[in-house]
C-alpha angles and dihedrals in degrees: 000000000000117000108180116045112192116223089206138030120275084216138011122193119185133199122184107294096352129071137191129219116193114194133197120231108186116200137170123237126174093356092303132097121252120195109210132188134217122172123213116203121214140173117207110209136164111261091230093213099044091030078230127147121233147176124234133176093212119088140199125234086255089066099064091088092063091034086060094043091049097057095045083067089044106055095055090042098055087036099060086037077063098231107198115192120183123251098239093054091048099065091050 
């Protein structure tokens, strides 16, 4: 259904050791184009064998802090963007 696929994020917000990607999906409904969001949550650590740095979706209790912080810039952002998700997709 969805007709435009972004390569980047449209906004990134970051928070100490989290970050959020909010990415714009944009669909067509009733002959007219639609831009929906979705945020992805991520938390960047050290791997501490390789010294390399990762992503993981998965947080720690001390991330909550971030997390919460991260969706308190992410609400007003998509909501002046005007994401307007259908009905039927927001009960799901």
């Amino acid at each position: 259904m969805s007709d435009t696929k972004n390569t980047k994020p449209v906004k990134r917000f970051r928070s100490g050791d989290c970050s959020a990607s909010i990415w714009e999906n944009i669909h067509e409904k009733d002959g007219r184009s639609i831009a929906l969001y979705s945020i992805r949550f991520q938390r960047r650590y050290k791997d501490a064998e390789s010294g390399k740095w990762n992503h993981t979706e998965s947080f720690n209790t001390s991330s909550l802090d971030n997390l919460l912080a991260l969706v308190l810039q992410a609400i007003p952002f998509c909501n002046a963007k005007g994401d307007s998700e259908p009905e039927e997709d927001a009960a799901a």
